[in-house]
C-alpha beads as a LAMMPS data file, in Angstrom:
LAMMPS data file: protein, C-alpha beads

261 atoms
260 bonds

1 atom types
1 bond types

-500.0 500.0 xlo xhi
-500.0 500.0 ylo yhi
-500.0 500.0 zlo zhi

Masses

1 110.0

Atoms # bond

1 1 1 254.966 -40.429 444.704
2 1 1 256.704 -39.600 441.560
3 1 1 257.785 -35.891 441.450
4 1 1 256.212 -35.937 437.650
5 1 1 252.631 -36.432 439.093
6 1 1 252.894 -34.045 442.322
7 1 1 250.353 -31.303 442.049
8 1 1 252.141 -28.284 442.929
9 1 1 255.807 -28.097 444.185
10 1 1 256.985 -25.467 446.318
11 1 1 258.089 -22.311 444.834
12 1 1 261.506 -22.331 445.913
13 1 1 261.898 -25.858 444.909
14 1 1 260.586 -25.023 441.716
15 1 1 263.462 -22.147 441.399
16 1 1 266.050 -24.931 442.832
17 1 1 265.138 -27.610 440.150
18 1 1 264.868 -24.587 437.152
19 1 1 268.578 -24.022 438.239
20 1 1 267.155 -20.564 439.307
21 1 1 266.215 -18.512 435.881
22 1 1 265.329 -14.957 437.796
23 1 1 269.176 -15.175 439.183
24 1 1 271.595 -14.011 435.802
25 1 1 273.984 -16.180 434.559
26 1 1 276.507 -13.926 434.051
27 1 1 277.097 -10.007 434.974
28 1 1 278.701 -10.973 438.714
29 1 1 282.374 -11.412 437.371
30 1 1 283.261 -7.810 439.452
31 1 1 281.084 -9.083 442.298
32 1 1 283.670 -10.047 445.259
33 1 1 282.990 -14.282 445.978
34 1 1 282.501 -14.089 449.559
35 1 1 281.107 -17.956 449.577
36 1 1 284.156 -18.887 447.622
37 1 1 287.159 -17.147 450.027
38 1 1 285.317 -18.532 452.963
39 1 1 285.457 -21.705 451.918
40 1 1 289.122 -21.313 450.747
41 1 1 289.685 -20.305 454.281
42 1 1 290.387 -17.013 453.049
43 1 1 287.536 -15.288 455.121
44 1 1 285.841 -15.331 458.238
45 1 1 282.056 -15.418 458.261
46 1 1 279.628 -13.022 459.977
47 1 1 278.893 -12.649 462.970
48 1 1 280.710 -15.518 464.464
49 1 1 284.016 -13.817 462.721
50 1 1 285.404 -17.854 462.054
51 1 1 287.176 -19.095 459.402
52 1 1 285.557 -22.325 458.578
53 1 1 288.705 -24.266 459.462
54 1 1 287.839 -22.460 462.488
55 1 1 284.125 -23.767 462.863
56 1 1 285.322 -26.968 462.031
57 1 1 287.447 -27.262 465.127
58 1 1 285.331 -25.438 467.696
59 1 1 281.646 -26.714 466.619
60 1 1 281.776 -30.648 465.980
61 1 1 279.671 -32.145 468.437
62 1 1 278.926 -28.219 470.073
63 1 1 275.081 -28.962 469.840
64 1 1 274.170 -26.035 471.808
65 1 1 275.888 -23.959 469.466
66 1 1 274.301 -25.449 466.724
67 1 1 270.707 -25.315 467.697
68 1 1 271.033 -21.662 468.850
69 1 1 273.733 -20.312 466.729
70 1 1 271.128 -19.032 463.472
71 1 1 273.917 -17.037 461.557
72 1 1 276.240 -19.497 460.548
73 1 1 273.842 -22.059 458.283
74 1 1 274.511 -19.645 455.267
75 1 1 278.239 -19.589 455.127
76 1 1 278.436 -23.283 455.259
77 1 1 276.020 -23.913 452.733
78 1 1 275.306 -20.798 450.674
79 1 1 272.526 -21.396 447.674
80 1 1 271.143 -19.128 445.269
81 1 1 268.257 -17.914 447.561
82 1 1 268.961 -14.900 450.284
83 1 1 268.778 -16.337 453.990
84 1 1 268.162 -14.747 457.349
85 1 1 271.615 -13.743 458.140
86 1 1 272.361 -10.284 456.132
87 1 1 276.125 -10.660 456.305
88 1 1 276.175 -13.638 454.673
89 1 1 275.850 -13.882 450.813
90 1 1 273.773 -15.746 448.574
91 1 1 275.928 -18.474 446.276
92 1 1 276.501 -16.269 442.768
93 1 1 276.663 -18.120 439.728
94 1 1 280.138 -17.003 439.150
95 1 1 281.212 -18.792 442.278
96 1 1 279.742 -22.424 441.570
97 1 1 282.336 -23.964 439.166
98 1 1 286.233 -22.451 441.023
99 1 1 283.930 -24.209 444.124
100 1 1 282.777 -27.584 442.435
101 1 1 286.388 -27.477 440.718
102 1 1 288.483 -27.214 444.097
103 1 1 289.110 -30.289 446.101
104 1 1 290.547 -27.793 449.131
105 1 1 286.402 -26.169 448.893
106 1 1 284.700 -29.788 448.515
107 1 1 286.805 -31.251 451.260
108 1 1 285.890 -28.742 453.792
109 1 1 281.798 -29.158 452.147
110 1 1 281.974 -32.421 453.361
111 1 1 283.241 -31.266 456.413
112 1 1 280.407 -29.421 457.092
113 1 1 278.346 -31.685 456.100
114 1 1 279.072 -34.478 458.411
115 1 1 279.402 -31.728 461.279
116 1 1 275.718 -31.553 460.571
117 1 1 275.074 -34.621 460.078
118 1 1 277.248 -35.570 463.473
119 1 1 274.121 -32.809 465.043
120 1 1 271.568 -34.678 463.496
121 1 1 272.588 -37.934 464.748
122 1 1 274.067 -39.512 461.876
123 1 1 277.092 -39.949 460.239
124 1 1 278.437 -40.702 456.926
125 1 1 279.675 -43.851 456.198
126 1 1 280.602 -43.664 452.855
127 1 1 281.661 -40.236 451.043
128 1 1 282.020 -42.046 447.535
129 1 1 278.330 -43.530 447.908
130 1 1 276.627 -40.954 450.037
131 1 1 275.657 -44.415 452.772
132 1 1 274.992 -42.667 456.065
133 1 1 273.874 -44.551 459.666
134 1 1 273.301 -43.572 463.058
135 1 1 276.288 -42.155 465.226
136 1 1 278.208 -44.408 467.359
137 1 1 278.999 -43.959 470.701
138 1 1 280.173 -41.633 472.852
139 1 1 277.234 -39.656 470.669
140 1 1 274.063 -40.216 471.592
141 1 1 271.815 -40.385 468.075
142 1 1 268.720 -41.117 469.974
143 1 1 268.702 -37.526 471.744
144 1 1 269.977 -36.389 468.915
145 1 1 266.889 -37.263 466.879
146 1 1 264.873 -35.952 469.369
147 1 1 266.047 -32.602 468.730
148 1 1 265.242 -32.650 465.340
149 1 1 262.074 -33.542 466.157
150 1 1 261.135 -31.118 468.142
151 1 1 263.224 -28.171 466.917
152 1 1 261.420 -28.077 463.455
153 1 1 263.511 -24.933 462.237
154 1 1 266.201 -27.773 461.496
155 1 1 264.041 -28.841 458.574
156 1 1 264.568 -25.547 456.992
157 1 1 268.088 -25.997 457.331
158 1 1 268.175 -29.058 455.597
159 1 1 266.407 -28.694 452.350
160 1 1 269.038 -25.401 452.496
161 1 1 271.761 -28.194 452.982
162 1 1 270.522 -30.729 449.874
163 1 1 269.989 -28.007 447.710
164 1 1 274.038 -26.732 448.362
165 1 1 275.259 -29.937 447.958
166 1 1 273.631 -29.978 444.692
167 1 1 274.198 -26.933 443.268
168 1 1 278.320 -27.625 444.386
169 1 1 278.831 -31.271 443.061
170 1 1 277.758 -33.506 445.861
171 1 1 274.536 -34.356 445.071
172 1 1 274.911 -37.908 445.462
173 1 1 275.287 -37.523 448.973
174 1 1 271.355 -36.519 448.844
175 1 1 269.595 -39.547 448.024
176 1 1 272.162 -41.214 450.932
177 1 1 270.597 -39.010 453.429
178 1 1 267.216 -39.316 452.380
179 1 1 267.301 -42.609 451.953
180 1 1 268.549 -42.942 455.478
181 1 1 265.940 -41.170 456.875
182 1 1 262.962 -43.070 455.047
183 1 1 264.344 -46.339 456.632
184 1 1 264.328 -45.161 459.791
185 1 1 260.501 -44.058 459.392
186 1 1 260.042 -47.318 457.467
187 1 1 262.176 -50.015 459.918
188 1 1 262.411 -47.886 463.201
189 1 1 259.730 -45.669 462.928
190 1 1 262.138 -43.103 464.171
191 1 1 262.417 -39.604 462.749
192 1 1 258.463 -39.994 461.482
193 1 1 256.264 -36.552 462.844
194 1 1 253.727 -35.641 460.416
195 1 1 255.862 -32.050 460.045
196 1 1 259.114 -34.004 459.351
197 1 1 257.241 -35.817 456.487
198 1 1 255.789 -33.102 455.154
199 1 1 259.596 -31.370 455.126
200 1 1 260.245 -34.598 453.666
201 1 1 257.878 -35.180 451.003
202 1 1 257.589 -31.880 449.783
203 1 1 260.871 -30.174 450.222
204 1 1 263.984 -32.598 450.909
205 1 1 262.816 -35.540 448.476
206 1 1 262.939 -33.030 445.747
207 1 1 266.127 -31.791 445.935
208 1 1 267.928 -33.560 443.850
209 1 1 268.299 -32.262 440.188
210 1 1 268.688 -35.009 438.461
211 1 1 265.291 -36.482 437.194
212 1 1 265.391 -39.921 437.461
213 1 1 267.077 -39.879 440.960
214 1 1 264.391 -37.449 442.132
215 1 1 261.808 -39.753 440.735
216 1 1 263.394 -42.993 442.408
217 1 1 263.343 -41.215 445.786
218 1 1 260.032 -40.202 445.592
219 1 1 258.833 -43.518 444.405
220 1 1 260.385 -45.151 447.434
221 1 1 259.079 -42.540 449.699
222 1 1 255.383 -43.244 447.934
223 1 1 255.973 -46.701 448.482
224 1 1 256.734 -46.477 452.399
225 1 1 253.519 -44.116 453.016
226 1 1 250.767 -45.857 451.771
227 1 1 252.599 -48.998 453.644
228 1 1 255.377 -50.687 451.835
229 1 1 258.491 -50.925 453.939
230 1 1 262.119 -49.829 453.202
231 1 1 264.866 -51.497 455.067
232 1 1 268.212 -50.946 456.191
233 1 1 269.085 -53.758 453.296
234 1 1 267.124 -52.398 450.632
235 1 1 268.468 -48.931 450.826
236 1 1 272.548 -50.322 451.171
237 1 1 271.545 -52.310 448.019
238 1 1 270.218 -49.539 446.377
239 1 1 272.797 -47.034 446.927
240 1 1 275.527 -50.125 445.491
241 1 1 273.556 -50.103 442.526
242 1 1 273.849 -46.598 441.881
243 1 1 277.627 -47.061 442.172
244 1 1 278.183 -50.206 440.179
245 1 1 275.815 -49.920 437.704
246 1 1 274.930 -46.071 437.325
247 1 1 271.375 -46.345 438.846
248 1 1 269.097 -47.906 442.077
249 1 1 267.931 -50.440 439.739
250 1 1 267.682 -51.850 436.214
251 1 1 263.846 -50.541 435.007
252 1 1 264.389 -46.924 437.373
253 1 1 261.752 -48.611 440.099
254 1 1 261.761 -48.190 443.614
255 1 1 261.195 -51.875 444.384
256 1 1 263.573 -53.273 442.759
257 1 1 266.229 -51.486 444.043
258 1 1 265.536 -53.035 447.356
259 1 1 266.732 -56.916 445.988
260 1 1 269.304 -58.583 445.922
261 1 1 271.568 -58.805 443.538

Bonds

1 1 1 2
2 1 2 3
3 1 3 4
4 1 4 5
5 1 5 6
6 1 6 7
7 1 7 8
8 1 8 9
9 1 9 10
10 1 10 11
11 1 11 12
12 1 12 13
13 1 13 14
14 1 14 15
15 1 15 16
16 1 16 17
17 1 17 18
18 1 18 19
19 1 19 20
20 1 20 21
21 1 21 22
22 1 22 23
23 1 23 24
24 1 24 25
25 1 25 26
26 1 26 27
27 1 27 28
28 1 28 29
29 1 29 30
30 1 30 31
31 1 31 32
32 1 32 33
33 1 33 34
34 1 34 35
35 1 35 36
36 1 36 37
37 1 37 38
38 1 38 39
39 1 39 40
40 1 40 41
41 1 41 42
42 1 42 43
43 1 43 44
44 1 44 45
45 1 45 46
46 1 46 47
47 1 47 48
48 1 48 49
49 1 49 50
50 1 50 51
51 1 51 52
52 1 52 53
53 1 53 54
54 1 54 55
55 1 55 56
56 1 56 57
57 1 57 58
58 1 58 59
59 1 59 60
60 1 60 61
61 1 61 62
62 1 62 63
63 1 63 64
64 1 64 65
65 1 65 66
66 1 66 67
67 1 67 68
68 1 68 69
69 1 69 70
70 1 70 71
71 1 71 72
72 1 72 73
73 1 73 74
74 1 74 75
75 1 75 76
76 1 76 77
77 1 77 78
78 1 78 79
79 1 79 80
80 1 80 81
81 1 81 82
82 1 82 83
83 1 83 84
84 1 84 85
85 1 85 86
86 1 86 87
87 1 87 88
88 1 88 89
89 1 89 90
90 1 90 91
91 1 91 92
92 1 92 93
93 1 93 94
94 1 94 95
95 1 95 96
96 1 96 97
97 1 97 98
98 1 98 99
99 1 99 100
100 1 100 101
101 1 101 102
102 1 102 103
103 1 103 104
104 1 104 105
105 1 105 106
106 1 106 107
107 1 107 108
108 1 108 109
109 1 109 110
110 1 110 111
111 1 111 112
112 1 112 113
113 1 113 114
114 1 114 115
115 1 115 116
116 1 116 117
117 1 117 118
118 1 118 119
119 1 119 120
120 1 120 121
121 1 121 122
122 1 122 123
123 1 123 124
124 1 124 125
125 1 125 126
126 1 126 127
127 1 127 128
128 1 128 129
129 1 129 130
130 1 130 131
131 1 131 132
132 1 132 133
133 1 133 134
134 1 134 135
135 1 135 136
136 1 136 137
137 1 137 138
138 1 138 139
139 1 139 140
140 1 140 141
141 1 141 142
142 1 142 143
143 1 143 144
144 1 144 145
145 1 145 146
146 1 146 147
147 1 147 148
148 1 148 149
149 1 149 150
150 1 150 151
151 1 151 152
152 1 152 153
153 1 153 154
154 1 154 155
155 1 155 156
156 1 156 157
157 1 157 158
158 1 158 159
159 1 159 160
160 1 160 161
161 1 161 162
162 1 162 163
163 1 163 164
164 1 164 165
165 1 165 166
166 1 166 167
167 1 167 168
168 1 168 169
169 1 169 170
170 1 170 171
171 1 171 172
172 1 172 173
173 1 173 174
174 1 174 175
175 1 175 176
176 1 176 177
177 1 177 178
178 1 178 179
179 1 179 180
180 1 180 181
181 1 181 182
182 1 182 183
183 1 183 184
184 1 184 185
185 1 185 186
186 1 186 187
187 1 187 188
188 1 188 189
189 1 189 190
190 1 190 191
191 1 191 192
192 1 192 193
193 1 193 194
194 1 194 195
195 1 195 196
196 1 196 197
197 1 197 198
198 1 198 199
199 1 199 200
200 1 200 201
201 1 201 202
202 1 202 203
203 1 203 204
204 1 204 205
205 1 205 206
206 1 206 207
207 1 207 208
208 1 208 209
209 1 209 210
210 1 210 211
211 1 211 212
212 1 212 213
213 1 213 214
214 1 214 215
215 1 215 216
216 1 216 217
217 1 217 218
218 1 218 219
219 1 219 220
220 1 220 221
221 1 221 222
222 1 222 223
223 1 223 224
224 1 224 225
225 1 225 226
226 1 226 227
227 1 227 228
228 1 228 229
229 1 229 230
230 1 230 231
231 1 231 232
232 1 232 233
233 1 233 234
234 1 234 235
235 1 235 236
236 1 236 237
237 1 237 238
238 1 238 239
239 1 239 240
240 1 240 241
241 1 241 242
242 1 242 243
243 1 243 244
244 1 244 245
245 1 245 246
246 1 246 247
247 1 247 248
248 1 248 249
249 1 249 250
250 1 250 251
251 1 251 252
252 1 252 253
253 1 253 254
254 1 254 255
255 1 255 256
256 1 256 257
257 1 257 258
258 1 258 259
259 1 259 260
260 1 260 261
């Protein structure tokens, strides 16, 4: 479904994709940017008192800690929006370029993200196209699946995720984990409860800013629910032809994408 004929989006999507308008622009320069020292490794977060070098080292592949650990989801990928953990900040709008600017801040984002995605039972293959795939062994991505399944507080944590990665200069790697996920519904009918579609469909498809990527994903995820399919081909094809020719296919389409070229 195209996110131009959806009848009502959510309202904190509709704040993400807005670029947040209630939030000033400017007025935070004597604000102190928490989200931008802890990610320089500057400061530790709250309460876990870790640098994120720190949870780097101690929390890959720590799935308990993960799953039960609620405080830490905000320092690794702060967003406009206020959270559930008090001593953690929201992302000010000061912060967002020295962060998008810094390759020492958008290594360690990635870092995070694939410690997620590692928890999620994926892993990304490709950090210039966004291509992600199950984890290998010694990780087990069929428990890990299960997990998300049934620990549906995860799905919150993810449209939290694709909305950071946007708002800090990775949103390309959004469309490579959605994508992922719709082919495993599609092809493996794995990762496919009616609440993780509906997190899908309504929340994690639309996070991506940019329109016509937004309305490619949601065409493709249109496409799969009333039947069509979506393999593991179509979606390495498509993510190619973002890369070589600037989009998933020549007439913005979600079939097409899917051919070869």
């Amino acid at each position: 479904m195209s996110a131009k004929v959806q009848k009502v989006l959510p309202r904190d999507i509709q704040a993400f994709l807005a670029n947040y308008p209630a939030v000033p622009i400017s007025g935070h320069g004597g604000q102190p940017s928490v989200n931008y020292l802890f990610y320089l490794n500057r400061l530790r977060c709250q309460p876990s008192d870790l640098t994120i070098d720190e949870v780097h080292e101690r929390w890959l592949g720590d799935y308990r800690e993960l799953e039960s650990n609620h405080g830490y989801i905000q320092w690794l990928f702060p967003i406009q929006e206020d959270g559930m953990n008090y001593e953690a900040q929201r992302l000010l709008p000061h912060e967002i370029q020295p962060m998008k600017s810094s390759e020492e801040v958008t290594g360690r984002l990635v870092k995070s993200y694939e410690m997620m995605l590692d928890f999620y039972g994926m892993r990304l293959q490709s950090s210039e196209t966004g291509l992600v795939g199950r984890s290998l062994p010694p990780r087990n991505y069929s428990s890990r699946y299960k997990n998300l399944l049934r620990a549906p507080h995860n799905n919150l944590r993810i449209s939290r995720i694709l909305k950071c990665l946007s708002e800090l200069g990775l949103e390309r790697f959004n469309a490579g984990f959605l994508l992922h996920v719709l082919n495993e519904q599609s092809e493996n009918n794995e990762l496919n409860s009616p609440l993780l579609r509906d997190s899908m469909d309504r929340w994690w498809a639309n996070c991506i800013r940019d329109d016509y990527e937004r309305d490619w994903v949601n065409r493709a995820v249109a496409k799969v629910r009333t039947g069509g399919e979506f393999t593991r081909q179509m979606y390495e094809n498509a993510l190619t032809s973002r890369q070589t020719r600037g989009g998933f296919s020549d007439d913005g389409t979600a079939g097409d994408a899917g051919s070869s070229t």
